[in-house]
N, C-alpha and C positions, 0 to 999 in steps of 0.2 A: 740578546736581542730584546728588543724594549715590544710589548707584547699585547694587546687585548685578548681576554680568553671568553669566549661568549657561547654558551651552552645552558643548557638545564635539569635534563632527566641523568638518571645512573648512565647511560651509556655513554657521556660526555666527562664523566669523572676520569677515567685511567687517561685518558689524552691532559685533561689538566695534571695531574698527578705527575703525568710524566715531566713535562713542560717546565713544573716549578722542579722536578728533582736535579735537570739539564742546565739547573741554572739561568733561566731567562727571567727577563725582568718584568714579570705580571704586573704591568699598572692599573690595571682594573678588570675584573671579573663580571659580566653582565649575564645576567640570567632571570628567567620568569619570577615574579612576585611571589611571597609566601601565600596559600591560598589554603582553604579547607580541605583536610581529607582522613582518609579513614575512617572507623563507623563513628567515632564520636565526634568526626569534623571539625577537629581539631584547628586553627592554622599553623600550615609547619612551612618550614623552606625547604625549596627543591633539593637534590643530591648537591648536584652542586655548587649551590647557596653554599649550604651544611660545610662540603670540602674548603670550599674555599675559604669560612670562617676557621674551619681547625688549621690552617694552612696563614692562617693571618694575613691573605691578602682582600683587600678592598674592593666591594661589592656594591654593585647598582643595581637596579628592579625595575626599570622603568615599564609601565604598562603598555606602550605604546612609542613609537619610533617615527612611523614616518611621516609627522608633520610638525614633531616636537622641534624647533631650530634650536633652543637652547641645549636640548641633547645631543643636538648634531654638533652645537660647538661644544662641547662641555666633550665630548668623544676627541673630535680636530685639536684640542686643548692637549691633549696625551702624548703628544710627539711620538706617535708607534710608530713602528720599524712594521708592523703588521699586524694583522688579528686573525686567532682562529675563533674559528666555528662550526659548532659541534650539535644538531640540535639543537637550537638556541628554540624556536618557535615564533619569533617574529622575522618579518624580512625586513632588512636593511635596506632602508634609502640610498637613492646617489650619494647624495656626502656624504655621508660612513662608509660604503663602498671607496669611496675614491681618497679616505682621508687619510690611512696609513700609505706610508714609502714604498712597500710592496704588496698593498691592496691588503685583501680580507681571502682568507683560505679558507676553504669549508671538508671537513672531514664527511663521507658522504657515503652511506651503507649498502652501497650495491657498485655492480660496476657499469658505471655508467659508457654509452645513454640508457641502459634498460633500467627502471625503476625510478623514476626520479619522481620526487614526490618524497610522502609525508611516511609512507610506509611500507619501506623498501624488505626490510628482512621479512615479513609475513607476506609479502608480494611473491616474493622470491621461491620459498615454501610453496605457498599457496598452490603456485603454476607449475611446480614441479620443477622448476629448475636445478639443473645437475650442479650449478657453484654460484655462488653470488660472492661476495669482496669489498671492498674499501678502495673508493675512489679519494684522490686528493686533489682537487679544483680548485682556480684561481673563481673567484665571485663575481659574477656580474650580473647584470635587473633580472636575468630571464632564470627560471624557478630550475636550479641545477646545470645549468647550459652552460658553462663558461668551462673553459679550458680545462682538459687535465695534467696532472703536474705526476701525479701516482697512479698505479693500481695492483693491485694484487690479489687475487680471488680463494676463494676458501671454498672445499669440497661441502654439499650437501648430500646426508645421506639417507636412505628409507628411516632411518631414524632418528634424525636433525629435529628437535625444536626449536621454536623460536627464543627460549632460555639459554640454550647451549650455543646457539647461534650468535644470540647478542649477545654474549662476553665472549667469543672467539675474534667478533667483528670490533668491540669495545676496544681489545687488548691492540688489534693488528690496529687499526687508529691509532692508539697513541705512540703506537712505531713510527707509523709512515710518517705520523707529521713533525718531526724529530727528522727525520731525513729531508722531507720535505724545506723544512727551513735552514737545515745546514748545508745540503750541497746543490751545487748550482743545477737546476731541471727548465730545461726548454718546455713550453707550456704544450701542446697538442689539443688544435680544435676539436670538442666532441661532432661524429656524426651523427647529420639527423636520421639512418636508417638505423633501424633499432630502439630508435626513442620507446618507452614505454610508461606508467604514471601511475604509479602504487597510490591512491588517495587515502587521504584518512579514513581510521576507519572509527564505527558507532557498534553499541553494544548489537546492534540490530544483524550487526555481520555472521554472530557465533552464534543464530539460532542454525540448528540442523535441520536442514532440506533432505529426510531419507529416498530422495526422488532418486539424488546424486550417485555416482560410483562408489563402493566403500574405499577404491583408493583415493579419490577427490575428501573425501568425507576423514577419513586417517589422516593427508594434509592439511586439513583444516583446522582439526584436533591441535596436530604439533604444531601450526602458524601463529593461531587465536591464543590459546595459553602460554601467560597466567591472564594475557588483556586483550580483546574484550573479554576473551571464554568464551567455551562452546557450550550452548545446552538444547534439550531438548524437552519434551512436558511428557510425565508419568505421571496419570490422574489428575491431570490439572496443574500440578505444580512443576516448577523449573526443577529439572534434575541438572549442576553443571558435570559437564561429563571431560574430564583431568586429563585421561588420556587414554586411548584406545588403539587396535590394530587388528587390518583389515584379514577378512577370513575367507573361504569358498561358502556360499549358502547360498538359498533362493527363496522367495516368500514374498508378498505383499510390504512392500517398501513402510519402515516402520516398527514391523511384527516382529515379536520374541521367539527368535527359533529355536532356543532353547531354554532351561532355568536359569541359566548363567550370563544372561546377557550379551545375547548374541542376537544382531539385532540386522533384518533382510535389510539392503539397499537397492539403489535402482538396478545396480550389476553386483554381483558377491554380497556379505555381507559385514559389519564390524563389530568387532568386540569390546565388550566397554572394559575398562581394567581398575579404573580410579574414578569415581565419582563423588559428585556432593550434593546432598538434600538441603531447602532451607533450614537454615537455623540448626544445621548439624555439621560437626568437621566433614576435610574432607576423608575417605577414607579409599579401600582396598574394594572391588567388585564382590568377592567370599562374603567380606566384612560388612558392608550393607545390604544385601541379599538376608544375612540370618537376620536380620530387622526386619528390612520389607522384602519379603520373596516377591516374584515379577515371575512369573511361568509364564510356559510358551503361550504364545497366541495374544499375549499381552499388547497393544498399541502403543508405541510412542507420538507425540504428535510435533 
């Protein structure tokens, strides 16, 4: 099948990966522009920029979409049989919408309608939800809303991150949509009960509120890392805090109930396990404590 593959971040690689191993005919690969990043700000290309050049197939970058017409025909130009999408980070206009023979697929990290939006798997975490999954929808204008084609959910447990999550989600992707486009699936209106809207999220989200429940405050931890992270301020400065797990205690929300970081919330309290100081790795809770000790009664803010 003659193919667009449009994605950007790692979680959109194993679905291309798969796509090209299935033998389909990648006519072009669209993904975000190479941009700065890392401490020295580098510019690099996305993951899958990167794949798709090791994979030799042909790559576009276009900054913008929805009013470029020549990109619109330069995409109608491809004669596709379809296009997925994976992450991409721009929305697709009507005409790229409507310009491949069996529309534009979207590989889509929750099971929808709950989660729709930018930031389904730390949504999903976040609220405690018992399973999230992989939807595979046909596209249309409205942000997730079109038909679905797949689903298949994936358990979340007291111990799920959002790392172990997104390459559980990443892999079960490039399953479905491999079946998705080989065998024949009658599409299924999504309902709108249950809608729900994981938005983007800003560094602003991982600071810790010890107002909260240490079990609310532990989901946050596994949702937030490795991005934005969670931290909280020890003397002023950002401690990020890696990962942690919630405990019984009680104390003024914030306070060090013990030498070991064990720190009171709004209800229980949580343990910090891995943390990181500026301008230091990250390390083991033992292992930064013989540096800076934090005894009890200590304040986090």
């Amino acid at each position: 099948m003659r193919l667009a593959f449009m994605g950007s971040p790692d979680f959109a690689v194993p679905a291309l990966r798969a796509l090209h191993a299935a033998g389909h005919d990648i006519a072009a690969v669209y993904c975000q522009p190479p941009r700065p990043s890392g401490r020295g700000q580098a510019v690099r290309p996305c993951p899958v920029q990167a794949a798709a050049e090791s994979l030799s197939l042909p790559v576009r970058t276009p900054p913008r979409l929805r009013k470029d017409q020549t990109e619109h025909a330069a995409f109608a130009a491809l004669g596709l049989d379809a296009a997925v999408v994976c992450a991409y980070g721009l929305i697709l206009p009507a005409p790229m919408l409507a310009a491949p023979r069996r529309g534009c697929l979207n590989i889509h990290a929750s099971l929808l309608p709950r989660w729709r939006g930018a930031a389904p798997i730390q949504a999903a975490i976040l609220a405690g939800d018992a399973e999230t999954g992989i939807t595979v929808m046909q596209m249309e204008e409205g942000l997730d809303t079109g038909p679905m084609l797949l689903r298949e959910a994936v358990p979340i447990t007291p111990a799920t991150d959002a790392t172990a999550l997104h390459d559980a989600l990443a892999a079960l992707g490039a399953r479905l949509i491999l079946r998705a486009l080989d065998e024949p699936i009658a599409p299924v209106p999504q309902p709108d009960a249950g809608a729900t809207y994981a938005p983007k999220l800003t560094r602003e989200d991982g600071q810790i509120d010890w107002t909260h429940s240490a079990a609310a405050l532990d989901r946050r931890v596994r949702a937030l890392n490795p991005w934005p992270g969670t931290f909280s301020r020890l003397g002023g400065e950002p401690l990020k805090i890696l990962s942690a797990r919630s405990e019984s205690g009680t104390g003024p929300p914030g306070t060090a109930l013990d030498d070991a970081l064990l720190l009171a919330c709004g209800s229980g309290a949580l343990r910090l396990t891995r943390v990181q100081a500026p301008g230091r790795a990250a390390m083991e809770a033992a292992a930064f404590l013989r540096g800076r000790p934090v005894p009890a009664g200590t304040v986090l803010g």
